[in-house]
N, CA, C and O atoms as a GROMACS GRO file, in nm:
protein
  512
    1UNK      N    1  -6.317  14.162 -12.420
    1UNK     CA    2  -6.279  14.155 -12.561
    1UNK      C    3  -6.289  14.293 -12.625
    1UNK      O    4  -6.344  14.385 -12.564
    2UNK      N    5  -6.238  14.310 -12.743
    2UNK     CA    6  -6.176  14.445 -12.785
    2UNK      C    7  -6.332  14.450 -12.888
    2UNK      O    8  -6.387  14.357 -12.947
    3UNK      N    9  -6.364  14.567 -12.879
    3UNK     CA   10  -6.470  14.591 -13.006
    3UNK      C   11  -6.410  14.628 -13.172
    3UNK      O   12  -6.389  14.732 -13.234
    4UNK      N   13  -6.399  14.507 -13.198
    4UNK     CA   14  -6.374  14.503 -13.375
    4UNK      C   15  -6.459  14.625 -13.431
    4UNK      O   16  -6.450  14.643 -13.552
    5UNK      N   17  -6.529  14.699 -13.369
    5UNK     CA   18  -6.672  14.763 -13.434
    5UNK      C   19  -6.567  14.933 -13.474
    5UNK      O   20  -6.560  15.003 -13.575
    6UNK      N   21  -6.485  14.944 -13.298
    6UNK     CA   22  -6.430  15.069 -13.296
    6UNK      C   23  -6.338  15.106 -13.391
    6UNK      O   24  -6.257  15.029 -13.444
    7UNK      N   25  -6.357  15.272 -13.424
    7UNK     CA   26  -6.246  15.360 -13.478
    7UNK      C   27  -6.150  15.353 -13.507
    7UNK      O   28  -6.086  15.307 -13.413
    8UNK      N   29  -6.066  15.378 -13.622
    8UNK     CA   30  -5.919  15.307 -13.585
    8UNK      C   31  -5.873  15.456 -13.716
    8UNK      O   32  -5.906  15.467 -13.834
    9UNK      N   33  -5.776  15.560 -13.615
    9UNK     CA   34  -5.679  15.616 -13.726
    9UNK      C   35  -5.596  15.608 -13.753
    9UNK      O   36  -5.502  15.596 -13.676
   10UNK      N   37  -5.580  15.611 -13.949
   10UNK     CA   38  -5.449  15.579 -13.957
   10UNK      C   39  -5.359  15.681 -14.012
   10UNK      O   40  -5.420  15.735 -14.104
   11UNK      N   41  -5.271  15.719 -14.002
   11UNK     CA   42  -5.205  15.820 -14.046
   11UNK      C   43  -5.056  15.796 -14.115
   11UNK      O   44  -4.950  15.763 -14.060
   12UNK      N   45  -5.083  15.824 -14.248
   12UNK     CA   46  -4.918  15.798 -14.326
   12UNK      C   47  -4.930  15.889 -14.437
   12UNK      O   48  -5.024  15.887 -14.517
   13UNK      N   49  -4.812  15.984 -14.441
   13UNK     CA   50  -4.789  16.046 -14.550
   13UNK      C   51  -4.829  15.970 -14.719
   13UNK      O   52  -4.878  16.016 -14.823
   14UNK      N   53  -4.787  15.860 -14.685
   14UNK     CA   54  -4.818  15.794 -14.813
   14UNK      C   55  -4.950  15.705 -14.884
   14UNK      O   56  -4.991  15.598 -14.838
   15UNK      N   57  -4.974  15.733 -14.935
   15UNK     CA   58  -5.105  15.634 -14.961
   15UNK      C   59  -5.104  15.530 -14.952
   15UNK      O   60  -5.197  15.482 -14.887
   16UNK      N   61  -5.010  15.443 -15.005
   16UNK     CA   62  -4.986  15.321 -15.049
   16UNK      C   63  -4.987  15.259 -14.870
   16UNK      O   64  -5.091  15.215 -14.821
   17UNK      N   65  -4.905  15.263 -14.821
   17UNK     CA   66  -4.863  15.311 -14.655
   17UNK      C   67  -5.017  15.282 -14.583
   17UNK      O   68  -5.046  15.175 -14.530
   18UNK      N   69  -5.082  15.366 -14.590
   18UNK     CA   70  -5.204  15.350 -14.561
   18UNK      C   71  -5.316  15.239 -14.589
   18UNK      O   72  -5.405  15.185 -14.523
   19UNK      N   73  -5.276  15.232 -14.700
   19UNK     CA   74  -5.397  15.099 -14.771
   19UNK      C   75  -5.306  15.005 -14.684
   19UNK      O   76  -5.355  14.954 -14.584
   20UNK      N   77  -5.152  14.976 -14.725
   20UNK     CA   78  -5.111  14.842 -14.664
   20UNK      C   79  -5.173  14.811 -14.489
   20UNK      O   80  -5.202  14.701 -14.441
   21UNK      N   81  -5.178  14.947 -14.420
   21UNK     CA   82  -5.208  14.919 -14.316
   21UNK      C   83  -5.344  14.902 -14.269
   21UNK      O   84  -5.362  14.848 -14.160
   22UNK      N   85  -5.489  14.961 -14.375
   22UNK     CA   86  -5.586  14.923 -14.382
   22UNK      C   87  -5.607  14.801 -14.371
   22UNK      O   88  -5.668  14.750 -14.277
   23UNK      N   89  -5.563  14.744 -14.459
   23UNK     CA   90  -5.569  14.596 -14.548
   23UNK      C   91  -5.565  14.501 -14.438
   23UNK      O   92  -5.659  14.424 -14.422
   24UNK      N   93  -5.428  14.499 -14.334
   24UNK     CA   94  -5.408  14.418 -14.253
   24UNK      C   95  -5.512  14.458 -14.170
   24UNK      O   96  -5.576  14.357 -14.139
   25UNK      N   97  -5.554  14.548 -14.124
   25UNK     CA   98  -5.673  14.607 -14.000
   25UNK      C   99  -5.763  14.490 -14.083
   25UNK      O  100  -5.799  14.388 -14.024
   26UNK      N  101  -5.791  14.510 -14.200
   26UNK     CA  102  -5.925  14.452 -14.224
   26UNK      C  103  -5.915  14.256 -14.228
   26UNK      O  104  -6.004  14.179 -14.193
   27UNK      N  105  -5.823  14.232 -14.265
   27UNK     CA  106  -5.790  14.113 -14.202
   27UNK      C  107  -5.802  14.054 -14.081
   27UNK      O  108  -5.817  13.933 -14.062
   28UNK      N  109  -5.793  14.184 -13.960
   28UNK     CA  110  -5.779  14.103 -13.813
   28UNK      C  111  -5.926  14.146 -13.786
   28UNK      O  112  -5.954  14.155 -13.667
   29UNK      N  113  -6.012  14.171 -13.864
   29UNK     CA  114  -6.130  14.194 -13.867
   29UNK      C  115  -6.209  14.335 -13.818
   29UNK      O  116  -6.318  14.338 -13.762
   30UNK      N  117  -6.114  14.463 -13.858
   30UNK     CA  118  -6.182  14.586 -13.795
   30UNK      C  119  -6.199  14.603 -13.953
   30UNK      O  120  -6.152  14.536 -14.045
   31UNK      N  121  -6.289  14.723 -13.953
   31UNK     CA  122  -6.383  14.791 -14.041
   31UNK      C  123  -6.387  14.926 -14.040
   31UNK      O  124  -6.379  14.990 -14.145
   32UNK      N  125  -6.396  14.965 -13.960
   32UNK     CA  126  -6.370  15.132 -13.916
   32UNK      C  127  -6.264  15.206 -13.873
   32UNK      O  128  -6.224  15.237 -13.761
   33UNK      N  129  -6.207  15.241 -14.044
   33UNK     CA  130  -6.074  15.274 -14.030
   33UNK      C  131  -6.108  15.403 -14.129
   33UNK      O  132  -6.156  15.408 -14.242
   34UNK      N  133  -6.050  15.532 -14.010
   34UNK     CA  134  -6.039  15.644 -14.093
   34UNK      C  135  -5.886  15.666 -14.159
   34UNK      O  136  -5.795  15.594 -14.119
   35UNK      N  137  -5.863  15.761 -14.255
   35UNK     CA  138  -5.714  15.780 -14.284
   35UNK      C  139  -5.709  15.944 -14.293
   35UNK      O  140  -5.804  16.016 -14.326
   36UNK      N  141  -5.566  15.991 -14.253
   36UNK     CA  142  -5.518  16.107 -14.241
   36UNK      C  143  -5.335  16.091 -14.318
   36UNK      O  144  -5.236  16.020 -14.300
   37UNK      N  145  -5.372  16.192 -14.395
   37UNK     CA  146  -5.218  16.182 -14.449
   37UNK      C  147  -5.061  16.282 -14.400
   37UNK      O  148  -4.948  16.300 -14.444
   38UNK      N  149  -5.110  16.308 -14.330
   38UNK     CA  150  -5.002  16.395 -14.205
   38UNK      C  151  -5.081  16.408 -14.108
   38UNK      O  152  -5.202  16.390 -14.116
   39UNK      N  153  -5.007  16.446 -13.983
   39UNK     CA  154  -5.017  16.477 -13.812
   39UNK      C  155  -5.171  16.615 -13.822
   39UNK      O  156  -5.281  16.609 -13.766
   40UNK      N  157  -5.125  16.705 -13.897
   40UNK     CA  158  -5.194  16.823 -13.926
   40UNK      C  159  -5.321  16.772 -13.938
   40UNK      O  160  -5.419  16.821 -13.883
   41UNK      N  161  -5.321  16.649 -14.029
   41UNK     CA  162  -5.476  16.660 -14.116
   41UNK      C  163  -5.557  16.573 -13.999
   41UNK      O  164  -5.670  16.582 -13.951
   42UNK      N  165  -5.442  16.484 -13.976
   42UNK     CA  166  -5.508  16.343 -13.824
   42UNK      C  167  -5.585  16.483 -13.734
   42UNK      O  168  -5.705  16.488 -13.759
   43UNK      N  169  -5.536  16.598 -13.633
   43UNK     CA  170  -5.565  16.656 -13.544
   43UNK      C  171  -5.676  16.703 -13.581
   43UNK      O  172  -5.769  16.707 -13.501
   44UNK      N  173  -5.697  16.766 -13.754
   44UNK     CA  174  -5.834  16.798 -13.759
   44UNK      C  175  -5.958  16.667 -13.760
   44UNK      O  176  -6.077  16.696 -13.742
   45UNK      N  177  -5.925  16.563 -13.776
   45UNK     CA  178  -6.011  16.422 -13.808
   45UNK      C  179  -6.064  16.434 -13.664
   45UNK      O  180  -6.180  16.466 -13.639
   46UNK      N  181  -5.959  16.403 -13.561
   46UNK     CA  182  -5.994  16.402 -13.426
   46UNK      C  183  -6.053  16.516 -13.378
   46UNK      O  184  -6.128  16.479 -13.287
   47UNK      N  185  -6.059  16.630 -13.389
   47UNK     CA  186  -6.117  16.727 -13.351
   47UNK      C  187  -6.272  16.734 -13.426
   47UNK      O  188  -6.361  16.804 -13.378
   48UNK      N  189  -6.281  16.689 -13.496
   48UNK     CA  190  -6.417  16.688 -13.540
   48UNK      C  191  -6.532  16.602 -13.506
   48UNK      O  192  -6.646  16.601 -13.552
   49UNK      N  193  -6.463  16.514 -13.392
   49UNK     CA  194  -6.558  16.495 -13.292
   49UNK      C  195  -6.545  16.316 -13.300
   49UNK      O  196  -6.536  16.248 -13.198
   50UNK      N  197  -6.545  16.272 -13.407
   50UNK     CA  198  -6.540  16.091 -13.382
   50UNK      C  199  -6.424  16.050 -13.268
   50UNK      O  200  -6.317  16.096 -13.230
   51UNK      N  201  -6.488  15.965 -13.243
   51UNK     CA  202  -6.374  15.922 -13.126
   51UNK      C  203  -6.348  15.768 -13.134
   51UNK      O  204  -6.427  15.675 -13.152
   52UNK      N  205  -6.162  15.771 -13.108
   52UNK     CA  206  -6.117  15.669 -13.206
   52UNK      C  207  -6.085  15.572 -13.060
   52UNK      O  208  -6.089  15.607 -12.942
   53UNK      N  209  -6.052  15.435 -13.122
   53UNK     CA  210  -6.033  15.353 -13.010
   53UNK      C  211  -5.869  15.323 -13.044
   53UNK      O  212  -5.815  15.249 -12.962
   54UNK      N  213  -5.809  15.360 -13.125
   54UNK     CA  214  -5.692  15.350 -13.161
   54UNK      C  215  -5.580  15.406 -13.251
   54UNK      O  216  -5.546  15.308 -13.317
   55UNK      N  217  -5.518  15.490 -13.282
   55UNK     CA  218  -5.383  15.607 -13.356
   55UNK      C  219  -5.291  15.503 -13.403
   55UNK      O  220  -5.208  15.449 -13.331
   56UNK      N  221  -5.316  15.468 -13.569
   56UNK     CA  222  -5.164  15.412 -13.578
   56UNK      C  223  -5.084  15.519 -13.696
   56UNK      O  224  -5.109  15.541 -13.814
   57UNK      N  225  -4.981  15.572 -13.605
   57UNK     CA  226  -4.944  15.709 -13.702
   57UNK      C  227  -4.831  15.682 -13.739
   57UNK      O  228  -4.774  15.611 -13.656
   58UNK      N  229  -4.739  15.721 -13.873
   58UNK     CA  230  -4.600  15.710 -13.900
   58UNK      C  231  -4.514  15.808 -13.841
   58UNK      O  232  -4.551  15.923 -13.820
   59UNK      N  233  -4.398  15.764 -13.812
   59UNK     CA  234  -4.376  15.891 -13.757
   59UNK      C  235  -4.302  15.989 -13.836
   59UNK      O  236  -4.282  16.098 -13.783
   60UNK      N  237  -4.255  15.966 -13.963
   60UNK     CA  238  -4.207  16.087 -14.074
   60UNK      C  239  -4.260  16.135 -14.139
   60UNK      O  240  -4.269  16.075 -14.247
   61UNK      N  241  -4.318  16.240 -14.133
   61UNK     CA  242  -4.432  16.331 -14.197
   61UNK      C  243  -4.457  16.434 -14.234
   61UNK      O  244  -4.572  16.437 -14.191
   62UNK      N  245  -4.441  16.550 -14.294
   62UNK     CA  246  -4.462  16.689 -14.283
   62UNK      C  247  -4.579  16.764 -14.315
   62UNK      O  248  -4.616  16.719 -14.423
   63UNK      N  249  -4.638  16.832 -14.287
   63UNK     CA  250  -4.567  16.910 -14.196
   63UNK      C  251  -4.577  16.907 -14.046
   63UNK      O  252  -4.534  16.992 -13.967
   64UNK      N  253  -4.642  16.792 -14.021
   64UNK     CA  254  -4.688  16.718 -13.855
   64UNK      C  255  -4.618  16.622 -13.842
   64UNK      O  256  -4.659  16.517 -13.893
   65UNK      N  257  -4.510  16.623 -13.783
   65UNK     CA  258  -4.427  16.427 -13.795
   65UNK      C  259  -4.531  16.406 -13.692
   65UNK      O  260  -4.605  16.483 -13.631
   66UNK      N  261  -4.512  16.246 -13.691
   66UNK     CA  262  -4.618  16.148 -13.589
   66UNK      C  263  -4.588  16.144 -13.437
   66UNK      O  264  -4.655  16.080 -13.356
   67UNK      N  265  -4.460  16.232 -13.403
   67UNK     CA  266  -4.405  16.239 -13.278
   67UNK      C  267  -4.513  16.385 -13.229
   67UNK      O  268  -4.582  16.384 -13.127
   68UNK      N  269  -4.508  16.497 -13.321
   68UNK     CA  270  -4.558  16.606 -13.259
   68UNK      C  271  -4.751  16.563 -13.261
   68UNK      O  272  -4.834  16.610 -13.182
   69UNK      N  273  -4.782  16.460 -13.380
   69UNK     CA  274  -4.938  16.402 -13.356
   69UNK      C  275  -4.980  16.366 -13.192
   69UNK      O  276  -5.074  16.410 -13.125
   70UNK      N  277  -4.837  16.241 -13.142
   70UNK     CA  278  -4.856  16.239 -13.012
   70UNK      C  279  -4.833  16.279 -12.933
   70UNK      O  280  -4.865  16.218 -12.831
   71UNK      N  281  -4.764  16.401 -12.920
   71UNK     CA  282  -4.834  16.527 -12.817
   71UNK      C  283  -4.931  16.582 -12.846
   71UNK      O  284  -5.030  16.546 -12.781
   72UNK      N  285  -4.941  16.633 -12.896
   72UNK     CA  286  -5.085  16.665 -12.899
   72UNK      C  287  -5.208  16.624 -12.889
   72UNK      O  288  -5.296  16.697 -12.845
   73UNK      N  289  -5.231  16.495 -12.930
   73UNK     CA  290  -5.315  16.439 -12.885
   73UNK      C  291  -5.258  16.381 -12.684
   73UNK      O  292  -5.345  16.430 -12.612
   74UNK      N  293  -5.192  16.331 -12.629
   74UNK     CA  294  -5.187  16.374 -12.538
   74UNK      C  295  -5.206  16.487 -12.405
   74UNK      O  296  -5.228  16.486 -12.284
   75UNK      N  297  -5.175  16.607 -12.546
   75UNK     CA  298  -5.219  16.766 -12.434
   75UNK      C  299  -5.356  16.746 -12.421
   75UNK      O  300  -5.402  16.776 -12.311
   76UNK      N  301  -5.411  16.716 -12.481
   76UNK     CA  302  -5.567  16.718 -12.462
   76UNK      C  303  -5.657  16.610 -12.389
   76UNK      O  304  -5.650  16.492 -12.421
   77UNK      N  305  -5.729  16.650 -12.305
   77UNK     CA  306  -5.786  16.615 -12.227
   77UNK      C  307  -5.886  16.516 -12.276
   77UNK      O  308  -5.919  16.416 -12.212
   78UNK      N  309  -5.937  16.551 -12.407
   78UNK     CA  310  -6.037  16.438 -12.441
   78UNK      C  311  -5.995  16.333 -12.531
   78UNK      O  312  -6.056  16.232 -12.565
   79UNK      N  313  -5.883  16.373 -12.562
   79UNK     CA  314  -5.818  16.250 -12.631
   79UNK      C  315  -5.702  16.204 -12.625
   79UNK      O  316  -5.651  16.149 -12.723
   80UNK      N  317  -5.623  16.224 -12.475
   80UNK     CA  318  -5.488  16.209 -12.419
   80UNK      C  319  -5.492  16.042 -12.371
   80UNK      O  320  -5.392  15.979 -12.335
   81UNK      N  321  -5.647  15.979 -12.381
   81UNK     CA  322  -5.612  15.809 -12.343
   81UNK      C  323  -5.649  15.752 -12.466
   81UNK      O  324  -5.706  15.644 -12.452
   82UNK      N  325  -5.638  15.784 -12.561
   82UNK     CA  326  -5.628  15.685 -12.683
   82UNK      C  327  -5.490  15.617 -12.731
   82UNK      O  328  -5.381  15.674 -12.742
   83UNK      N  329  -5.519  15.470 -12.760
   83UNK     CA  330  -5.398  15.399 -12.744
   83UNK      C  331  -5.349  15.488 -12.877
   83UNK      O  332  -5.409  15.546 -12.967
   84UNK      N  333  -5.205  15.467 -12.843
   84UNK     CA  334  -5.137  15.531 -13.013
   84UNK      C  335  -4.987  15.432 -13.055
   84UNK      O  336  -4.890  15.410 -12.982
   85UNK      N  337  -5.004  15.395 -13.164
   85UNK     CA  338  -4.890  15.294 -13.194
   85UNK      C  339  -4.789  15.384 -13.288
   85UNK      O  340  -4.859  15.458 -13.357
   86UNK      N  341  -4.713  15.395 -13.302
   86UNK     CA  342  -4.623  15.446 -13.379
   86UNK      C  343  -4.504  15.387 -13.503
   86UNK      O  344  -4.402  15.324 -13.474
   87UNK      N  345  -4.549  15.425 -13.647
   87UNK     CA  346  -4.480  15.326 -13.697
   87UNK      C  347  -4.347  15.378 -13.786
   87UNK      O  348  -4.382  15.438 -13.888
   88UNK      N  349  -4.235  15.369 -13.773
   88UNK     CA  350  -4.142  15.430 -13.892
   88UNK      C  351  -4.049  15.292 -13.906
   88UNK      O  352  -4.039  15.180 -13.856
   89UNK      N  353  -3.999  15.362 -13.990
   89UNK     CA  354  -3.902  15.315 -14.083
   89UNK      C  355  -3.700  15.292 -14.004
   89UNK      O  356  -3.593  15.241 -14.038
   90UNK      N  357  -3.760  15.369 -13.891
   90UNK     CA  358  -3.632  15.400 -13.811
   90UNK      C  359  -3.633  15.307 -13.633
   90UNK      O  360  -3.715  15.333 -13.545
   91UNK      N  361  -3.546  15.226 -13.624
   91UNK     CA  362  -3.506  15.124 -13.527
   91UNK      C  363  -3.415  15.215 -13.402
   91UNK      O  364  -3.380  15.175 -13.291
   92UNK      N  365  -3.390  15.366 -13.474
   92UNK     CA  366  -3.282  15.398 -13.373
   92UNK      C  367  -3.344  15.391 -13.190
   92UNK      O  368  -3.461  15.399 -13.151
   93UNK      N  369  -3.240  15.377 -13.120
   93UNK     CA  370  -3.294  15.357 -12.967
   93UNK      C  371  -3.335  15.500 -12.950
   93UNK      O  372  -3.457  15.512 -12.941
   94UNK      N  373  -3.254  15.638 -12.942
   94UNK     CA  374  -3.293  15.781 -12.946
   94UNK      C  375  -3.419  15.816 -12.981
   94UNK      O  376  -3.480  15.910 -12.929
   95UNK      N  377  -3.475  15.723 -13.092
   95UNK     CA  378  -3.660  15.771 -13.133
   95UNK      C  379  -3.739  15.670 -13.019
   95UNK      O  380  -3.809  15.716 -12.929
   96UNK      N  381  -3.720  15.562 -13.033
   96UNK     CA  382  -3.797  15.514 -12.929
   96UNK      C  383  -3.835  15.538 -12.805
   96UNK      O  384  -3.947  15.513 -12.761
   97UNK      N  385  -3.718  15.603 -12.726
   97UNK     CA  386  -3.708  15.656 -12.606
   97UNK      C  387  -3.819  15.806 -12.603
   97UNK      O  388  -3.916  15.826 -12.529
   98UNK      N  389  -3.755  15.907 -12.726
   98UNK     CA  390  -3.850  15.967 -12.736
   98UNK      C  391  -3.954  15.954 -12.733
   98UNK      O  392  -4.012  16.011 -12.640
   99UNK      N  393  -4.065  15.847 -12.867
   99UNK     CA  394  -4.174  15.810 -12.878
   99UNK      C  395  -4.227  15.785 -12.717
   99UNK      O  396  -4.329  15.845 -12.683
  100UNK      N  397  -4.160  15.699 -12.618
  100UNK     CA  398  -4.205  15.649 -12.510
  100UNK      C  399  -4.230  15.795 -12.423
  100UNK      O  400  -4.335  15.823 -12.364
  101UNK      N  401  -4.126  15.868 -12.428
  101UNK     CA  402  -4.139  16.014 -12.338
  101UNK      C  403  -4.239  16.043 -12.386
  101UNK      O  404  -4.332  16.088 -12.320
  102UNK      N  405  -4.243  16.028 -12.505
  102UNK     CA  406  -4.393  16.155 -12.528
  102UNK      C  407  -4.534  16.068 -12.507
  102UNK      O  408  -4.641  16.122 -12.535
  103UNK      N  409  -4.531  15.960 -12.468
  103UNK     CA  410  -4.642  15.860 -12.447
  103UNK      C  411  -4.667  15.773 -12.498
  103UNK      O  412  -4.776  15.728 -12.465
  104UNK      N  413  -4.574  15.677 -12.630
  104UNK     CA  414  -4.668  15.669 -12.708
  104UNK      C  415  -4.670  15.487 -12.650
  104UNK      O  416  -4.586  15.439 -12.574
  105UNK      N  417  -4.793  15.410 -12.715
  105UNK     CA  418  -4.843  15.284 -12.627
  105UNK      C  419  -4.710  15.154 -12.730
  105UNK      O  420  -4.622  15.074 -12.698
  106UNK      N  421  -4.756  15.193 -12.825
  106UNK     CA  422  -4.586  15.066 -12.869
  106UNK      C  423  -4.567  15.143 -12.984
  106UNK      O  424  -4.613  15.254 -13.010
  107UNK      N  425  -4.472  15.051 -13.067
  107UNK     CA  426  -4.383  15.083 -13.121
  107UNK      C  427  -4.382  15.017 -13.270
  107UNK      O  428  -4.504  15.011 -13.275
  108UNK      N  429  -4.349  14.973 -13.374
  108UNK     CA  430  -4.388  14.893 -13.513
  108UNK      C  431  -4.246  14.992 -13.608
  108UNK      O  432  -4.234  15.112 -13.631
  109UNK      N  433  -4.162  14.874 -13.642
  109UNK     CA  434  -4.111  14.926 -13.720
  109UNK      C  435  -4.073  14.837 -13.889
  109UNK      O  436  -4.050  14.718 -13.910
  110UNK      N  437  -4.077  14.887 -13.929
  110UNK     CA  438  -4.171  14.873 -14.139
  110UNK      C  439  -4.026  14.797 -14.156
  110UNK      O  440  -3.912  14.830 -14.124
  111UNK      N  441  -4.070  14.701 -14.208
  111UNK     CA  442  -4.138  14.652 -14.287
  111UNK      C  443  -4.214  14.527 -14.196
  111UNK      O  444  -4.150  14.431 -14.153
  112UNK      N  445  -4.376  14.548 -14.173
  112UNK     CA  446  -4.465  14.428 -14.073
  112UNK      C  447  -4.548  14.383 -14.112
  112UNK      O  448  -4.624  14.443 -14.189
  113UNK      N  449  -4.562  14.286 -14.081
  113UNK     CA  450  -4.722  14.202 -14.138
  113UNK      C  451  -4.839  14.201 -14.050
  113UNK      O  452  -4.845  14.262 -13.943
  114UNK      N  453  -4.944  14.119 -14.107
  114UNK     CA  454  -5.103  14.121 -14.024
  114UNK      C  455  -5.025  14.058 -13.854
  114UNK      O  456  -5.070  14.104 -13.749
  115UNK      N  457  -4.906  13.948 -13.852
  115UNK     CA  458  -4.885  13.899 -13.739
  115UNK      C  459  -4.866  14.010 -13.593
  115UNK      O  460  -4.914  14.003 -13.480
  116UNK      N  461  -4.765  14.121 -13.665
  116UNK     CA  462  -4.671  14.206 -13.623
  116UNK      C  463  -4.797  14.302 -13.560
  116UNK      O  464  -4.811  14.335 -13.442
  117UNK      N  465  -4.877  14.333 -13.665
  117UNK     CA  466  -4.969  14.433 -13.595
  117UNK      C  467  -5.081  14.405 -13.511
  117UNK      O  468  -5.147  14.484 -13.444
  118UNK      N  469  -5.094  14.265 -13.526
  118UNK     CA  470  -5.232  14.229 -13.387
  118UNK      C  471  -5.134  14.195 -13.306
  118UNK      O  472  -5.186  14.188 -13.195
  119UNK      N  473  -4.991  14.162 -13.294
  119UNK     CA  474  -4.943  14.128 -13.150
  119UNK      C  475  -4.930  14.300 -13.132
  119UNK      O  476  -5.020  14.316 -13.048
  120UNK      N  477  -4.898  14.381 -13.147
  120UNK     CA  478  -4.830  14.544 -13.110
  120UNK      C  479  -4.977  14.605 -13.081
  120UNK      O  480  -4.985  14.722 -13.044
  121UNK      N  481  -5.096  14.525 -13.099
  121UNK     CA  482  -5.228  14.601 -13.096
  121UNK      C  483  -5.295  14.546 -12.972
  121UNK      O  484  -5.373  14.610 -12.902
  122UNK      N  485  -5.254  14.411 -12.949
  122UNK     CA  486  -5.294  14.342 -12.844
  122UNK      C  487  -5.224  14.359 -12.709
  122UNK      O  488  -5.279  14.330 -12.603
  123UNK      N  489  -5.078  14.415 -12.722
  123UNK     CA  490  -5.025  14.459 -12.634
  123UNK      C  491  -5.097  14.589 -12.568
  123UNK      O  492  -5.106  14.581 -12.446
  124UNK      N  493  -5.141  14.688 -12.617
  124UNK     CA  494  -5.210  14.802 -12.627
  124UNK      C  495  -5.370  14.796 -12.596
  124UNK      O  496  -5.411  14.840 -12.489
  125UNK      N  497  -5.449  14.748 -12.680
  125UNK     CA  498  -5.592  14.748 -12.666
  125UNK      C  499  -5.688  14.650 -12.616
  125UNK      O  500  -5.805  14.661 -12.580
  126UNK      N  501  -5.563  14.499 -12.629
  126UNK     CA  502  -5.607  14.400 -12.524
  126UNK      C  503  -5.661  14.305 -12.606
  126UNK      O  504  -5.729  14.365 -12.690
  127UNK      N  505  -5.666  14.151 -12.631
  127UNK     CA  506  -5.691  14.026 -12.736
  127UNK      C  507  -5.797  14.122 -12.770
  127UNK      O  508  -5.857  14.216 -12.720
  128UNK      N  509  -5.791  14.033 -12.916
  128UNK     CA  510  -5.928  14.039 -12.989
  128UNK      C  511  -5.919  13.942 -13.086
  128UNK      O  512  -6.013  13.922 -13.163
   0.00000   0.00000   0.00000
């Protein structure tokens, strides 16, 4: 079983964006949810040493879109196996393919509910 207890970042340019995706986290019963409002600010969160059990990043962002978040967190060795979900606004097949090249564990595209994100989380981090 998945530890409800673990880390969870979230990353969206927007605030609002963020709370909505808090909100549902806190519904499927996690608690420990940091937020980062671009790719830039996420890399310093993670570099400062907490270690997350899960990345749910948007992927339109500046000045870090959520595509260059997951490389980078990939290049790195201590945090290249953290699941990472990726969420935009965009269905095209061309981003997805990308997202997948560059690693990323699924996929979520907006507008989703509490349903949408424990199945795309459970695919990834395993029931809970």
């Amino acid at each position: 079983m998945v530890d409800k207890g673990m880390n969870i970042l979230v990353v969206d340019d927007y605030a609002t964006m963020r709370r909505i995706i808090k909100n549902l986290l806190k519904q499927l019963g996690f608690s420990n949810i940091e937020e980062a409002e671009n790719g830039q600010h996420a890399l310093e969160v993670i570099k400062g040493g907490q270690k997350f059990g899960l990345i749910i990043s948007d992927w339109n962002m500046e000045p870090m879109t959520g595509i260059e978040l997951l490389k980078n967190v990939r290049a790195n060795d201590n945090t290249k196996g953290i699941p990472f979900i990726m969420v935009t606004a965009e269905s095209k097949t061309e981003n997805v393919i990308e997202a997948k090249k560059a690693g990323v564990n699924n996929y979520i595209v907006k507008p989703f509910n509490a349903e949408t994100l424990k199945q795309k989380m459970t695919s990834v981090i395993g029931p809970f």
